[in-house]
C-alpha positions in Angstrom: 0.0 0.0 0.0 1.2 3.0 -1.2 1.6 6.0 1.1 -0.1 8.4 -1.4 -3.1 6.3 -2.0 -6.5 8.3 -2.1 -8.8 5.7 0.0 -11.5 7.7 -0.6 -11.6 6.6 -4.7 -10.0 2.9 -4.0 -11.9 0.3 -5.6 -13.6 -0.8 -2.4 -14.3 2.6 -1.8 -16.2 3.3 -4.8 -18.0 -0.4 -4.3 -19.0 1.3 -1.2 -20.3 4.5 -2.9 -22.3 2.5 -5.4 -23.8 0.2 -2.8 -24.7 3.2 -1.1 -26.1 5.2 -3.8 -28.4 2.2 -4.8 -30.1 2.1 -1.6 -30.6 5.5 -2.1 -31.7 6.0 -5.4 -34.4 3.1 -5.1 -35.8 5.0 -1.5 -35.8 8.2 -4.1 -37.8 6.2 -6.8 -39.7 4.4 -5.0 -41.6 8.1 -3.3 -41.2 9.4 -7.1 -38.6 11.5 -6.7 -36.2 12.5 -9.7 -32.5 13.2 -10.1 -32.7 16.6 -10.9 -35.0 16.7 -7.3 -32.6 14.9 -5.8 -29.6 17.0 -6.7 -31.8 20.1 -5.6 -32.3 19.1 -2.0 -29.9 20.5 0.6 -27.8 18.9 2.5 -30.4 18.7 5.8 -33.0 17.4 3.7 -30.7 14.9 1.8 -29.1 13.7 5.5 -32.7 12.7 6.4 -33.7 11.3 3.6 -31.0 9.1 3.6 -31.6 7.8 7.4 -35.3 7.3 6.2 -33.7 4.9 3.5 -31.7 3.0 6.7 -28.3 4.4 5.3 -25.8 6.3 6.6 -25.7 9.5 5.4 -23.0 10.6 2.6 -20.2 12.4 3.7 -19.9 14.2 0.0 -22.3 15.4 -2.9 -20.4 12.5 -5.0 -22.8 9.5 -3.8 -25.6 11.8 -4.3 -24.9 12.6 -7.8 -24.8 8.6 -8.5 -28.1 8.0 -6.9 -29.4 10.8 -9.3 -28.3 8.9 -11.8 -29.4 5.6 -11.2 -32.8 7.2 -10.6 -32.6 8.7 -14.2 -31.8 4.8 -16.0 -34.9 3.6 -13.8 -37.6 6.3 -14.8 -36.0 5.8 -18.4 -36.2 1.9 -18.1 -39.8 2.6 -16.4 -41.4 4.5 -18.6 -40.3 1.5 -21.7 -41.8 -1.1 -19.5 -44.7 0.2 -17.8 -46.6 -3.0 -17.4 -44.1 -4.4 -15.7 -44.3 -4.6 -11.9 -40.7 -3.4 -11.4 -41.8 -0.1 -13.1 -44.3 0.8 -10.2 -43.7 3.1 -7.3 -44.4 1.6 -3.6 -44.5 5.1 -2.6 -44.7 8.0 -4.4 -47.9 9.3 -2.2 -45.0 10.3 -0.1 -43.2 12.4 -2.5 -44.5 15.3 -0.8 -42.5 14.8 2.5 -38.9 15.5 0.2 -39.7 17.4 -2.4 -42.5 20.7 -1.5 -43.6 22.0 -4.5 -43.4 26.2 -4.7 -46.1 27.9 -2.8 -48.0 29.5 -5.6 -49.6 33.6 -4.8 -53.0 33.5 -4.6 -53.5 37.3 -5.3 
């Protein structure tokens, strides 16, 4: 073992980051939430989120951005195969509790 090597982007570490941002993305998906949601939450919101999905919460914004995208492939792969039981949400009445949609005037 080298005394330069970067631990944080080792093989097992990125394993790790993957893992990670699997569990995440499919606790995302699963309440209908996208990438580009995803990437827009802050880092309170996102910390919770990811102890709602039983994970430990990233350290950095780089797990984050791979759980965006393996949100994207799903909703791509989703909306090819629709009828397929894979393709439906378990939860996306609780969208609501991540992502708050703008408060609209009403004047």
């Amino acid at each position: 073992m080298s005394k330069n090597e970067d631990f944080a982007h080792n093989d097992i570490a990125s394993r790790s980051r993957r893992e990670k941002a699997l569990g995440l993305a499919k606790f995302a998906w699963d309440r209908g939430i996208t990438g580009a949601e995803l990437l827009d939450m802050p880092d309170d919101r996102l910390r919770k989120l990811a102890r709602a999905a039983d994970a430990n919460p990233p350290s950095t914004r780089e797990t984050w951005t791979i759980a965006a995208g393996l949100v994207n492939e799903k909703d791509q792969w989703a909306s090819t195969h629709p009828d397929r039981p894979e393709a439906q949400r378990a939860h996306p009445d609780e969208k609501i509790m991540w992502v708050k949609k703008p408060i609209e005037p009403w004047l």
